[in-house]
C-alpha positions as CSV (number, residue, x, y, z in Angstrom):
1,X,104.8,29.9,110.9
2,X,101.9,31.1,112.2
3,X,100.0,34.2,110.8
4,X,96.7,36.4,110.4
5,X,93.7,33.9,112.4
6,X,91.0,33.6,110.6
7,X,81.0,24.3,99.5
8,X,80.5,24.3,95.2
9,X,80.9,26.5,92.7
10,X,80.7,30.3,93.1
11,X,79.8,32.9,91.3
12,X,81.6,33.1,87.4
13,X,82.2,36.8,88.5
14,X,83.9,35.6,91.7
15,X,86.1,33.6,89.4
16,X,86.8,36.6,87.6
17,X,88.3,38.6,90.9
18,X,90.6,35.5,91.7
19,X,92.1,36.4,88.5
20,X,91.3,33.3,86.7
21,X,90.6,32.9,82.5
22,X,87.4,30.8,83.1
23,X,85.4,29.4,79.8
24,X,82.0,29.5,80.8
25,X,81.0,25.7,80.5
26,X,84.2,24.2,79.3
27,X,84.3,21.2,81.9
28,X,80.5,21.2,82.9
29,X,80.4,17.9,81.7
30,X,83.4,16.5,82.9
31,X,83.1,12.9,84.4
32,X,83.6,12.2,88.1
33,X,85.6,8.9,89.0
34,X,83.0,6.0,89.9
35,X,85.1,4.5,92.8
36,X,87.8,5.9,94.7
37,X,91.5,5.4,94.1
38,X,94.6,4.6,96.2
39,X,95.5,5.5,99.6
40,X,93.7,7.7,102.5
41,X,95.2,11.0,102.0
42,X,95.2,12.9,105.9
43,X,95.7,16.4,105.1
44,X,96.9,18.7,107.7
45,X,97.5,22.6,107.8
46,X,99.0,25.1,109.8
47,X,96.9,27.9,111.3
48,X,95.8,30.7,108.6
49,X,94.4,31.6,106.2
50,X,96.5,31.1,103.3
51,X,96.8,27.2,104.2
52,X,93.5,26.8,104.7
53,X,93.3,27.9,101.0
54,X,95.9,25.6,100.5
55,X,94.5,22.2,102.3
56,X,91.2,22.8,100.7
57,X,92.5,22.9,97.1
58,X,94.4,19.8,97.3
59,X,91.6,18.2,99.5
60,X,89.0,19.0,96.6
61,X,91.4,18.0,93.1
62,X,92.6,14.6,95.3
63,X,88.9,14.2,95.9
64,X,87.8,15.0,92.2
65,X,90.1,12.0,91.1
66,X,88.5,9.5,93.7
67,X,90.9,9.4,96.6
68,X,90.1,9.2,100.0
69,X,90.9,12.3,101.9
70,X,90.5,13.3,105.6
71,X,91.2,16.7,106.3
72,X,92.5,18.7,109.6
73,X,92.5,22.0,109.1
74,X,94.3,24.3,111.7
75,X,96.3,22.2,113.7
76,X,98.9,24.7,114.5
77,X,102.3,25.9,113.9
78,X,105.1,23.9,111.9
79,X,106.4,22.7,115.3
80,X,102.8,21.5,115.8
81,X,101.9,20.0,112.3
82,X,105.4,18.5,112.4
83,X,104.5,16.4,115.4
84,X,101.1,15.1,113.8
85,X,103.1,14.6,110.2
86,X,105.9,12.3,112.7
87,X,103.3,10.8,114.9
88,X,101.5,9.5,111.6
89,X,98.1,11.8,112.2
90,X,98.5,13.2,108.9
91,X,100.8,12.2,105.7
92,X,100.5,15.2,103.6
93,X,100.5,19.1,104.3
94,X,101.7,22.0,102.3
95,X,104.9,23.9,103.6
96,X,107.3,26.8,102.7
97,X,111.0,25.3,101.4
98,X,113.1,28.0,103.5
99,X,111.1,26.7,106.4
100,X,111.5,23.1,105.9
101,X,115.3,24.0,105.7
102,X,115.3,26.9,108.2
103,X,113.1,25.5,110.8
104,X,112.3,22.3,110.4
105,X,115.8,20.9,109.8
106,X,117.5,23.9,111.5
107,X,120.1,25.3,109.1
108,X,121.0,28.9,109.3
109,X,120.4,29.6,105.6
110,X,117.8,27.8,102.9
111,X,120.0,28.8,100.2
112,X,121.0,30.9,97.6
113,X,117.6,31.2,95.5
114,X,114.1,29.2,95.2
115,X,115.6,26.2,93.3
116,X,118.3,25.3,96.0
117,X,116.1,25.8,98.9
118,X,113.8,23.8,97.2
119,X,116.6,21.3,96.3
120,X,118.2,21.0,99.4
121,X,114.4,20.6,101.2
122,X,113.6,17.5,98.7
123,X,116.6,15.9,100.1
124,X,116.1,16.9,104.0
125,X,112.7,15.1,103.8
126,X,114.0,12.0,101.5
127,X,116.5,11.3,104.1
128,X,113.9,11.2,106.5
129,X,111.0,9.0,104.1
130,X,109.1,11.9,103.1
131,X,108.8,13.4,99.6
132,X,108.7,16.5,98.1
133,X,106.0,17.4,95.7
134,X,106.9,20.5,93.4
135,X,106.9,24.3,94.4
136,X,104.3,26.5,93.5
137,X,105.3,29.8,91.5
138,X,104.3,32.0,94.4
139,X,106.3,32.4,97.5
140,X,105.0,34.0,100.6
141,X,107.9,35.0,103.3
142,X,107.9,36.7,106.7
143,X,108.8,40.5,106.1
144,X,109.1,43.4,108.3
145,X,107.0,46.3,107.7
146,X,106.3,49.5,109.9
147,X,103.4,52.2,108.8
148,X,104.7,54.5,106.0
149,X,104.8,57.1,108.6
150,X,107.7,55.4,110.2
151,X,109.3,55.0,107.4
152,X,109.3,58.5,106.8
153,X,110.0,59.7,109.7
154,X,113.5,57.5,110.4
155,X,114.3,57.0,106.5
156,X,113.8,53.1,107.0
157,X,114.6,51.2,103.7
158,X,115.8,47.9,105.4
159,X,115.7,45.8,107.9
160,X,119.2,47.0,109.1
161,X,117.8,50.6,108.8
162,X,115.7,50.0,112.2
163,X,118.9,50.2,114.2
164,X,118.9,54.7,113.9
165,X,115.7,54.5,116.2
166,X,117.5,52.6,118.8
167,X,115.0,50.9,121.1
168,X,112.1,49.9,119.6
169,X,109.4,47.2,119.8
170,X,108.4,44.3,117.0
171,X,105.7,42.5,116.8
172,X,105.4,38.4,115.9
173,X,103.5,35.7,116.5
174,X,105.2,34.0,119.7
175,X,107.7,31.3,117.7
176,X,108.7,34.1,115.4
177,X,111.3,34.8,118.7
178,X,113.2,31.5,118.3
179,X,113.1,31.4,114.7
180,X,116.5,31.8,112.2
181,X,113.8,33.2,109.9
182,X,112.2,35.7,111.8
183,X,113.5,37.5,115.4
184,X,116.8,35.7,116.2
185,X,117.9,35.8,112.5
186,X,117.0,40.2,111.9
187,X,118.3,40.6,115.3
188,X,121.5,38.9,114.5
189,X,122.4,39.2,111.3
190,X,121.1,43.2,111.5
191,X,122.8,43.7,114.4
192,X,119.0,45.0,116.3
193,X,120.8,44.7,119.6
194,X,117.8,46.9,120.7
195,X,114.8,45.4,119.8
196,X,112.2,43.9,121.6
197,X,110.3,41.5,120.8
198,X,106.1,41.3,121.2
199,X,104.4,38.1,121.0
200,X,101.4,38.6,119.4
201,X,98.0,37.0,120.6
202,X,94.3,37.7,119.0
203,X,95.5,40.8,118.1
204,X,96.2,41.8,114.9
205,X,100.0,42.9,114.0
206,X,98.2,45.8,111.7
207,X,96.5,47.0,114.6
208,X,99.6,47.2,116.9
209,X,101.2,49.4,113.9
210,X,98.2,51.7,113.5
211,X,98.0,51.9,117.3
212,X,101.4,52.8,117.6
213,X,101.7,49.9,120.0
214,X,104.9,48.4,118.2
215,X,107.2,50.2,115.5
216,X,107.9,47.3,113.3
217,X,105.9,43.8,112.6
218,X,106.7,40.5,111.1
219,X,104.0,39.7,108.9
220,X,103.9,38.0,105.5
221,X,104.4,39.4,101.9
222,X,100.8,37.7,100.5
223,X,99.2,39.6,102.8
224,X,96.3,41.7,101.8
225,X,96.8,45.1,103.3
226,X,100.2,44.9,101.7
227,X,98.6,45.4,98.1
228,X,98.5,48.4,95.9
229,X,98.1,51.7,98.0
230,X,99.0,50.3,101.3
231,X,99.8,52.4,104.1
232,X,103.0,50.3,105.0
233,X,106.3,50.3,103.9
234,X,107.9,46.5,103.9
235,X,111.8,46.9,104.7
236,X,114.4,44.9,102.6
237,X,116.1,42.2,103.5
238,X,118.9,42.0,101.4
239,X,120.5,38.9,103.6
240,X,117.7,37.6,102.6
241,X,117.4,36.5,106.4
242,X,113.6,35.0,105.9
243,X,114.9,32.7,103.0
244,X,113.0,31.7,99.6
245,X,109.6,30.6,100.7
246,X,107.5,29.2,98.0
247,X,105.6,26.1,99.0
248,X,105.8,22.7,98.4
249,X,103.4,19.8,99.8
250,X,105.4,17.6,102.1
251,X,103.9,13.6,101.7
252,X,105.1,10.7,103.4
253,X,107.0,8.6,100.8
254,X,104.9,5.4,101.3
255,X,101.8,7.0,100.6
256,X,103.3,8.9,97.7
257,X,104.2,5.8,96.1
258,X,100.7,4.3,96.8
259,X,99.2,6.6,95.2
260,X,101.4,6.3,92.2
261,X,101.1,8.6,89.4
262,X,97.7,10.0,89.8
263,X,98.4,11.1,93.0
264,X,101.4,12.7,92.5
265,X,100.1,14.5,89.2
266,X,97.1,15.9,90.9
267,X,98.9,18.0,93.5
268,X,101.2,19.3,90.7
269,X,98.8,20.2,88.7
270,X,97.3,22.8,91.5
271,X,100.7,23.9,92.3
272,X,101.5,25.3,89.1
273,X,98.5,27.3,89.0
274,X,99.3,28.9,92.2
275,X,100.7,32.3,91.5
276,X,101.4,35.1,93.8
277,X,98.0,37.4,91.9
278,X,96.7,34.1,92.1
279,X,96.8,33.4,95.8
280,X,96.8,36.9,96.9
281,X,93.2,37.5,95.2
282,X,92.4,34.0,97.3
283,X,93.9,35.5,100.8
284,X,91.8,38.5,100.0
285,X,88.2,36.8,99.3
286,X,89.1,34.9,103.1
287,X,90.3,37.3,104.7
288,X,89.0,40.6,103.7
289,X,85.5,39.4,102.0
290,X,85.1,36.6,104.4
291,X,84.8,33.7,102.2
292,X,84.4,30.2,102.9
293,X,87.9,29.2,102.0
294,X,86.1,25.6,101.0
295,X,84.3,27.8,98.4
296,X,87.3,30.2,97.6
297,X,89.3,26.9,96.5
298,X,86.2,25.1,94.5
299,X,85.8,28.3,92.4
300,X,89.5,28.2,91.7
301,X,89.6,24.3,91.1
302,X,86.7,24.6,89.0
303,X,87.9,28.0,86.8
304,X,90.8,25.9,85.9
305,X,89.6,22.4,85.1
306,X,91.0,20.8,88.3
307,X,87.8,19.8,89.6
């Protein structure tokens, strides 16, 4: 899945905008482990924003509690940071459930809600010596969205809408066309017999729409100019064709064990503070503010007591 392209503390009022209750001071003392801890954690993320956010926060709380971690950021798409996780390049990486089970192990569906994707993704990877650390609260999935002018103009309310402007052009980055979760999957189970597809390169898939280039763009629900007062509609998809994508770190069993307890408590512990105000306030500070994401992820580590 690949999207948008793009070290301590900040600022308390940074903190703040992410969203965060921060007590000024609370964990100023806190004590840094002496000696580091259990096995060299390779971290690898796909190509975006959002899991750069990602790699850095569990780079940064792994490192807080002494472990070794070496970090490669941006190696690709899924297909690409599947082939490093198989080769043995990396161990760990975050990933979205309906991906593991849409695209990963290619099954048409991921399931009937969050739990059973994530279910039937923990078991996918045991079978194949990899574990499945928990989901995070916020999901981010591929959705189609056109300007509101579209919208208007063709009534569009869903995916299956698109089919009363006949021909029409849609915008996604280039695996997006061979994907059960993106092209193939709205084209088939929508019946968008027309549609053509538009791989998308440096350019932005908000540009194409405000261009007029394209009519319709896969792009991703966290994203910032999808916030209050956009100027795009996103269309349903009640066949819920892009799956339940919240994310879950994906760790090679071995190393999982390794690191025992600690380990496995650590990357929890971010998870569950990673809520969809949460991450979409993080996205924003990258992507719109042009953070660091290495100090994006320190302030939020920091705001809640994780590093």
């Amino acid at each position: 899945m690949i999207r948008k392209h793009t070290r301590r503390a900040a600022k308390a009022a940074f903190a703040v905008s992410l969203g965060v209750a921060i007590v000024i001071g609370l964990f100023a003392g806190a004590a840094r482990p002496a000696t580091k801890a259990g096995p060299t954690i390779s971290i690898g993320t796909k190509n975006f924003p959002e899991e750069f956010i990602l790699g850095e926060l569990y780079k940064q709380a792994l490192e807080a509690k002494g472990f070794t971690v070496q970090y490669h950021e941006n190696i690709g798409s899924t297909e690409l940071v599947q082939t490093s996780l198989t080769s043995g390049k990396i161990n760990f990486y975050p990933e979205y459930t309906g991906v593991i089970v849409q695209d990963v192990f290619h099954k048409t569906f991921s399931g009937p809600s969050a739990q059973a994707t994530y279910n039937e993704a923990k078991k996918l990877e045991a079978a194949k010596g990899y574990t499945l650390l928990d989901m995070t609260p916020f999901y981010d999935t591929d959705v189609l969205a056109v300007t509101n002018a579209t919208a208007k103009k063709y009534g569009l309310k869903s995916i299956g809408d698109l089919k009363k402007i006949g021909s029409f052009t849609l915008a996604g980055f280039p695996e997006c066309q061979t994907r059960n979760t993106c092209f193939v999957g709205y084209t088939k189970q929508y019946g968008l017999t027309k549609a053509k597809f538009v791989p998308l390169a440096s350019i932005s898939a908000y540009t194409l729409l405000d261009k007029g280039t394209v009519t319709a763009a896969d792009v991703f629900s966290t994203d910032p100019p999808l916030g209050p007062g956009s100027k795009y509609t996103v269309l349903a998809d009640p066949k819920h064709v892009t799956g339940f994508q919240n994310v879950a770190p994906i760790v090679k069993t071995s190393v999982a064990q390794a690191g025992g307890s600690t380990f496995a408590n650590t990357v929890n512990a971010v998870s569950a503070k990673l809520t969809i105000p949460a991450i979409v306030a993080m996205n924003k500070a990258v992507e719109v503010d042009k953070q660091d994401p290495a100090k994006v992820a320190a302030t939020f580590l920091k705001a809640n007591g994780l590093a």
